[in-house]
C-alpha positions in Angstrom: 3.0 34.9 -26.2 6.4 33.0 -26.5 7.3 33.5 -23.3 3.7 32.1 -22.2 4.0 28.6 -24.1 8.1 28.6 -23.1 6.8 28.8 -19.7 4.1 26.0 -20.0 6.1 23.9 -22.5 8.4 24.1 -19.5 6.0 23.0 -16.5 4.8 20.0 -18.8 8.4 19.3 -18.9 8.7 19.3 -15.5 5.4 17.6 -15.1 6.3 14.5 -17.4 10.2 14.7 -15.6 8.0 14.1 -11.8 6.0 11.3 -13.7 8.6 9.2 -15.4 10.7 9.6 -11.6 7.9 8.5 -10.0 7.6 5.1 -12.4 11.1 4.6 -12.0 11.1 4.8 -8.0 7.9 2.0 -8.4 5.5 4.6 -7.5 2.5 4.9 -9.7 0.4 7.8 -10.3 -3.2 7.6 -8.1 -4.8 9.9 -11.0 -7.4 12.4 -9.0 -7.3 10.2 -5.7 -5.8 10.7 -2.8 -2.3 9.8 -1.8 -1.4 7.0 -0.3 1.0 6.7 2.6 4.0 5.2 1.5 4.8 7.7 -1.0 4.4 10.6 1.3 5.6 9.1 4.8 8.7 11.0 5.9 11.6 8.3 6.6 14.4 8.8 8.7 17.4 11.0 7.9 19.9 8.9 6.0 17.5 6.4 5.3 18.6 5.5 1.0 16.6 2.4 0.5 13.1 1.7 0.1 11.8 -1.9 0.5 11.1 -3.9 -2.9 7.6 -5.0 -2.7 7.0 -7.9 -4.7 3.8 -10.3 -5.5 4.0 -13.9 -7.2 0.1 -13.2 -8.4 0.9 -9.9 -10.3 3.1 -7.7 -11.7 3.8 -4.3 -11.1 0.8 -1.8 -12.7 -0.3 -5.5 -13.6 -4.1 -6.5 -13.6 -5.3 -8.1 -10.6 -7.2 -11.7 -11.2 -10.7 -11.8 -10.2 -10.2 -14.5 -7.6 -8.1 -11.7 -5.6 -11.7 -9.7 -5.8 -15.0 -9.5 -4.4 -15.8 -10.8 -7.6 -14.2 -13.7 -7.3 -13.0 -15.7 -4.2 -11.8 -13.0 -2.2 -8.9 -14.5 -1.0 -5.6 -12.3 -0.6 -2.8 -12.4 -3.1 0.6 -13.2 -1.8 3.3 -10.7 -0.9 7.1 -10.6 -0.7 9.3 -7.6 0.1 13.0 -6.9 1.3 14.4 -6.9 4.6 14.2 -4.0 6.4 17.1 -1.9 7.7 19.4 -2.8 11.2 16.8 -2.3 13.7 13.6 -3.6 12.1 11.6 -4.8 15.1 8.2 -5.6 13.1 6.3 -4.7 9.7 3.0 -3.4 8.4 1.2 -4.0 5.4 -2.1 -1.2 4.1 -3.9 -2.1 1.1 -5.5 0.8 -0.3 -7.6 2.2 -3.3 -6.4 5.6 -4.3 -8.8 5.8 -7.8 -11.7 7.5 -5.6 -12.4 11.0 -5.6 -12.5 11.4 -1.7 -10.2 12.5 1.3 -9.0 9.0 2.6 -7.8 5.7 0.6 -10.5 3.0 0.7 -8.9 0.5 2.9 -8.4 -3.2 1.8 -6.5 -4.8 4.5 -4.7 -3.5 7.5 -2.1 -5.8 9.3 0.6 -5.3 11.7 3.2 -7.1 14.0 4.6 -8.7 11.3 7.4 -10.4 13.1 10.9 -8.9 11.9 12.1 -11.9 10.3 9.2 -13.0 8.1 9.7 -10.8 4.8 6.4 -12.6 3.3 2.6 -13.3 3.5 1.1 -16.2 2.0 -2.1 -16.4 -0.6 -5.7 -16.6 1.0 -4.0 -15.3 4.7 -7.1 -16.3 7.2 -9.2 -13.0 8.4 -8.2 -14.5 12.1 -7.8 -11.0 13.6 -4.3 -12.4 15.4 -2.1 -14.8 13.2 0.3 -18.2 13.8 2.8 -16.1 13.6 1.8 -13.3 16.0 0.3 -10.9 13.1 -2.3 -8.7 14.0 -4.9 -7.4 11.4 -7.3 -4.8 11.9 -10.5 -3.3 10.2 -11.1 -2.7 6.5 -13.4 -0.4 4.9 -16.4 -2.9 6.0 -14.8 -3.1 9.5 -14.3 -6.3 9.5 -10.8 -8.2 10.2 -8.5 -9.0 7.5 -8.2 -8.7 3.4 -11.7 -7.7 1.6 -10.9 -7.3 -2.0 -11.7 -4.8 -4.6 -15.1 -3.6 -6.0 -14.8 -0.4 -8.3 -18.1 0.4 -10.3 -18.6 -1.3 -13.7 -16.4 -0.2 -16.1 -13.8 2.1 -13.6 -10.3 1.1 -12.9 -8.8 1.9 -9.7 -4.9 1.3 -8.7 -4.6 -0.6 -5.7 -1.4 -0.3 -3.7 0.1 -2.6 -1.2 2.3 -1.1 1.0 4.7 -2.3 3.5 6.1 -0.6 6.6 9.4 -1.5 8.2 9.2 -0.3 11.7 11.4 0.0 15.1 8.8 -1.1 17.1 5.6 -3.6 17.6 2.6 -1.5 17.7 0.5 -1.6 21.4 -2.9 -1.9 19.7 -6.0 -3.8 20.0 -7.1 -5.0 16.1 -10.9 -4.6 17.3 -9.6 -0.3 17.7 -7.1 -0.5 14.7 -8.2 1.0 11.3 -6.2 2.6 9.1 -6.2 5.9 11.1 -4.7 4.1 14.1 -2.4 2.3 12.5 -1.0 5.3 10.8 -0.6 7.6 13.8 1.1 4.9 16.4 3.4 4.1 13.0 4.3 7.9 13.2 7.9 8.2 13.8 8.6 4.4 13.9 8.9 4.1 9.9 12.3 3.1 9.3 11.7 2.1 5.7 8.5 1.4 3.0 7.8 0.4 -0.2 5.2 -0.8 -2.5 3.4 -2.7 -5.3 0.4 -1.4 -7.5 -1.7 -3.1 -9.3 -5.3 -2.1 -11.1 -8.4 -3.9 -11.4 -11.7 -2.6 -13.6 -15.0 -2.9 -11.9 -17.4 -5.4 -13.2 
């Protein structure tokens, strides 16, 4: 019997060890949803630093303001982040909803060809599906072009994580074709770097 609660004493150890590490790295737990991809993406050998993802709107595991929401204005909330290593060519950003019980994120925003030397987006960034600036953004979780904020049920609190993508290469995609699925595979093996932000927001 000792050796049975010495051997789970020691995987909640372990367990609470993964969790703090994870806090520290920025990473938030997702609770019982699924992963998201920037704390699972594979980066290249060597590769030591991840990209600080900041927001002037919200903190880290912050609460996100209704005007940010489908229950407010629904207007997206501005984003900074570090450059990305020598060879950045452009960056992606997802916006997902791990705090669902299914296979897949819910997907917020998807935007790409973020040129290499802009290491910011804006508040309230137009749903245009190309940009000034040459940005591409492809379909959310209605199908529709740019940000569409969250929505939980009344009373659940979801994490929300923005994640940004430092790549080698501009991605040869059409934003009508590029959800989340598409983005992710032509990303695959272009990833020189990531990072991200959570925050949570409680259904209303």
């Amino acid at each position: 019997m000792k050796h049975v609660i010495s051997k789970s004493a020691g995987i909640l150890a372990a367990a609470a060890l993964f969790a703090a590490t994870a806090y520290a790295q920025g990473q938030a737990p997702a609770g019982d949803g699924p992963p998201v991809l920037a704390n699972k993406i594979a980066l290249p050998q060597g590769a030591s630093a991840r990209l600080l993802v900041t927001s002037s709107v919200f903190s880290f595991n912050g609460q996100l303001d209704d005007k940010f929401t489908q229950n407010g204005d629904n207007m997206s909330p501005g984003l900074s982040w570090t450059k990305g290593p020598p060879g950045t060519q452009s960056y992606a950003v997802l916006a997902e909803d791990a705090g669902v019980n299914r296979h897949d994120p819910v997907v917020h925003w998807v935007i790409f060809n973020i040129p290499s030397t802009t290491t910011s987006l804006p508040q309230n960034v137009p749903t245009d599906t190309t940009l000034e600036n040459g940005a591409q953004q492809g379909k959310n979780v209605r199908g529709s072009a740019g940000y569409i904020g969250p929505k939980p049920p009344a009373g659940q609190t979801h994490p929300y994580h923005f994640e940004v993508f430092a790549l080698n290469t501009r991605l040869n995609l059409e934003p009508a074709n590029a959800d989340r699925s598409a983005v992710v595979s032509a990303m695959r093996n272009h990833v020189l770097s990531s990072g991200e932000i959570v925050v949570n927001y409680t259904g209303k």
